[in-house]
C-alpha positions in Angstrom: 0.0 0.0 0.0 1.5 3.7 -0.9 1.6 6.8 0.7 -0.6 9.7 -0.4 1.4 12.0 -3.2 1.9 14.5 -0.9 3.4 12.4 1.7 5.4 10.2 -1.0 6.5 13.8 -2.5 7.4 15.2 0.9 9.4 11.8 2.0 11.2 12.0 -1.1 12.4 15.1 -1.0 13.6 15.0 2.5 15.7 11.6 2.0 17.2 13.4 -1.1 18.2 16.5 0.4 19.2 15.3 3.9 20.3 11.5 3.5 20.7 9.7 6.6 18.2 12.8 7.6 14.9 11.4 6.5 14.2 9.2 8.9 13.3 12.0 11.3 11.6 13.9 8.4 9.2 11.1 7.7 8.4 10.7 11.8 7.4 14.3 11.7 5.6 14.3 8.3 3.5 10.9 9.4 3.9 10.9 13.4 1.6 7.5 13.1 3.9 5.4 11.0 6.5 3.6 13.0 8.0 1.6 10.5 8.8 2.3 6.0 10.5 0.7 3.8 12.9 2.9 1.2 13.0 2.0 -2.5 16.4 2.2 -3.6 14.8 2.1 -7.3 12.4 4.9 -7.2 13.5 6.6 -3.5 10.0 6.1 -2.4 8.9 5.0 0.8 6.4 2.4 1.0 4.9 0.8 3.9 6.1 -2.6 5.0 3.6 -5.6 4.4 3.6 -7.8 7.9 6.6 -6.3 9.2 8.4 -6.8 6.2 10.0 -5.2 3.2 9.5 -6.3 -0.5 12.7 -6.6 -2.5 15.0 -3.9 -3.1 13.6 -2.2 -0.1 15.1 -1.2 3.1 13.4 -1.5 6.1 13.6 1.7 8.4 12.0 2.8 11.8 10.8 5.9 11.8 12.1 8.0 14.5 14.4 5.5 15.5 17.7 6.6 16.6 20.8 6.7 14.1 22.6 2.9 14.3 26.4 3.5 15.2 28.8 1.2 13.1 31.7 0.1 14.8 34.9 0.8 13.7 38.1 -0.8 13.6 40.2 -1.7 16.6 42.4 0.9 18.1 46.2 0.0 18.7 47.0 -1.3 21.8 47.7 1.3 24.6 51.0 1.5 26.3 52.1 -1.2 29.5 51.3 0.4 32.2 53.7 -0.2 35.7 54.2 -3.1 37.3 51.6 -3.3 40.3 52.9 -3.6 43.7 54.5 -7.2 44.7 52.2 -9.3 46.6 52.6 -11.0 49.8 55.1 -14.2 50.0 53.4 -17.6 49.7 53.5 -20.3 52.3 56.8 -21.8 52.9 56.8 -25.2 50.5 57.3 -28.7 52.1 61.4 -30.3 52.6 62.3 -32.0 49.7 64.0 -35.5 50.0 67.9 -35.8 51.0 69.8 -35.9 48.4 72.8 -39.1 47.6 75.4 -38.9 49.3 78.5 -37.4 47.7 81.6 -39.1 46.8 83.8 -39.3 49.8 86.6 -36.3 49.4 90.8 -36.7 49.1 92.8 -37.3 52.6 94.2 -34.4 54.2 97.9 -33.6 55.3 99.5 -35.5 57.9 98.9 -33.1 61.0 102.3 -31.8 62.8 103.4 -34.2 65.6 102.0 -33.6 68.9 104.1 -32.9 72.1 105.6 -36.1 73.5 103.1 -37.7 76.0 104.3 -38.6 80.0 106.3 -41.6 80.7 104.4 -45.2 81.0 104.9 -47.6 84.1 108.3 -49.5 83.4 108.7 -53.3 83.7 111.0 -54.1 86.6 112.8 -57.7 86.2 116.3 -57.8 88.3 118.9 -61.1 88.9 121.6 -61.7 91.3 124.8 -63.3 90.4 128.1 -64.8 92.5 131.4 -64.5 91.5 131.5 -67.7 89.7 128.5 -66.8 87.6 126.0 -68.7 89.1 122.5 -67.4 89.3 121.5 -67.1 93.2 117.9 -66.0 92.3 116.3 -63.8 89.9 112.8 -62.9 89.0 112.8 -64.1 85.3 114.6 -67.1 83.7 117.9 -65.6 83.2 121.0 -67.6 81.5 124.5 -66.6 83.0 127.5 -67.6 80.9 131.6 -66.4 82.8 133.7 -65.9 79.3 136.7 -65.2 81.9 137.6 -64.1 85.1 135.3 -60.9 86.2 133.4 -61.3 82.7 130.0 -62.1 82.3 127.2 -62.5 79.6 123.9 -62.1 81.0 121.1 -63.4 78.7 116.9 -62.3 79.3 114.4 -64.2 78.1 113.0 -61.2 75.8 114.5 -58.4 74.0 116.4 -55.8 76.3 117.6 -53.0 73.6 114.8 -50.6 74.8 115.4 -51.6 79.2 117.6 -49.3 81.4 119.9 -51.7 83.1 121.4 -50.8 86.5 124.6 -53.1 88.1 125.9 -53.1 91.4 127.9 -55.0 93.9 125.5 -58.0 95.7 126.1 -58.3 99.8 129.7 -60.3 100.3 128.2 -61.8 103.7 125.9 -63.6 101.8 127.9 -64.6 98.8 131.5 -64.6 99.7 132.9 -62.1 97.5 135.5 -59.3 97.6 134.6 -55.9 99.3 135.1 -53.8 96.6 135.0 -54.1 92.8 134.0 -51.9 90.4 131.3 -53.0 87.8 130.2 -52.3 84.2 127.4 -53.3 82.1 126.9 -52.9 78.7 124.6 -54.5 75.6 126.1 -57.5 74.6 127.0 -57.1 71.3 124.8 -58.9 68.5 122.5 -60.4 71.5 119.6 -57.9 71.8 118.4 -60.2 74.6 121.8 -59.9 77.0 124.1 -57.7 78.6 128.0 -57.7 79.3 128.9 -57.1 83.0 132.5 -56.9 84.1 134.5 -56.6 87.4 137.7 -55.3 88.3 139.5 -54.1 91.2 140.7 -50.9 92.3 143.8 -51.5 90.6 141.8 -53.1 87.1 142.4 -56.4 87.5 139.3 -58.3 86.6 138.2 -60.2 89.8 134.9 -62.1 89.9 132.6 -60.5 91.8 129.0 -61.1 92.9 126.7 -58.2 91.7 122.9 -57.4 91.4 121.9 -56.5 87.9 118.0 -54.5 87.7 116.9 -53.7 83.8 113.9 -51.2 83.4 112.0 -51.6 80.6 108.9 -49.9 78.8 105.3 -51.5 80.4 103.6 -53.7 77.7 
């Protein structure tokens, strides 16, 4: 159904000299029509049949405010700053041990400490007459005279580390000079034995009885 010439005529003249403009025309010009439909063809308006446009019509509400397109995407703005640092998290769980490592290279010898006190010494002691015969003795000792006033005395045990100490036995209980004067020494290529001689005052070897004591380290 079409408008009446005057409202046709009006319409068209309004969409031709304001464009996008004649929708607001046409509301004024027919306040009762809500809805047209523009000819492209003929730049009439027409009214739609059932809420719709025939072809090569656009459907326009009258009155109806101007659609906005939307344009292309702006460019991204600028980063703004870093916001402040939140608060620390909870403190996680202990992991597993890890393997052991491979044991490391020795160290240099340390310096030599300071020489430590003395240990308790082994006491063993004999007692010999003048003819070399053991009277008594507190280990198995082996007495051999090489001469007169010469003795090997033989331990049962090495004696290069003992102390020995020699000295002239009682003569009321052996029968033996007063006086002599005794010596003691390692016997030579016997670790186990010392050399004891006696001589008088005037260095003739005499056989005398003496008392020989070795002190040796404690075990």
């Amino acid at each position: 159904m079409r408008l009446t010439a005057a409202v046709a005529a009006t319409t068209s003249l309004v969409l031709l000299s304001a464009g996008a403009g004649a929708a607001a025309a046409a509301t004024r010009a027919t306040p009762r029509v809500s809805a047209v439909c523009a000819v492209a063809t003929t730049r009439a308006l027409v009214l739609p049949v059932r809420g719709k446009c025939a072809k090569g019509a656009t459907y326009m509400a009258v009155g109806a405010p101007p659609q906005v397109v939307a344009g292309e995407p702006g460019l991204p703005g600028a980063q703004g700053p870093a916001g402040p640092q939140g608060p620390a998290g909870a403190t996680g769980a202990t992991g597993p041990a890890g393997p052991t490592g491979a044991t490391g290279a020795t160290g240099a010898t340390g310096a030599t400490g300071p020489r430590g006190p003395a240990g308790p010494l082994d006491v063993y002691s004999v007692i010999v007459d003048g003819t070399g015969v053991v009277a008594r003795s507190t280990v198995p000792v082996t007495v051999v005279a090489e001469g007169k006033g010469q003795y090997d005395v033989v331990f049962p045990f090495d004696v290069t580390t003992c102390i020995p100490v020699v000295g002239l036995a009682s003569p009321a209980l052996l029968g033996s000079p007063a006086e002599a004067v005794l010596g003691v020494a390692g016997l030579y290529q016997k670790p186990k034995g010392f050399f004891v001689d006696a001589q008088s005052i005037t260095g003739a070897y005499v056989n005398a009885p003496f008392s020989l004591m070795v002190q040796c380290p404690g075990s």
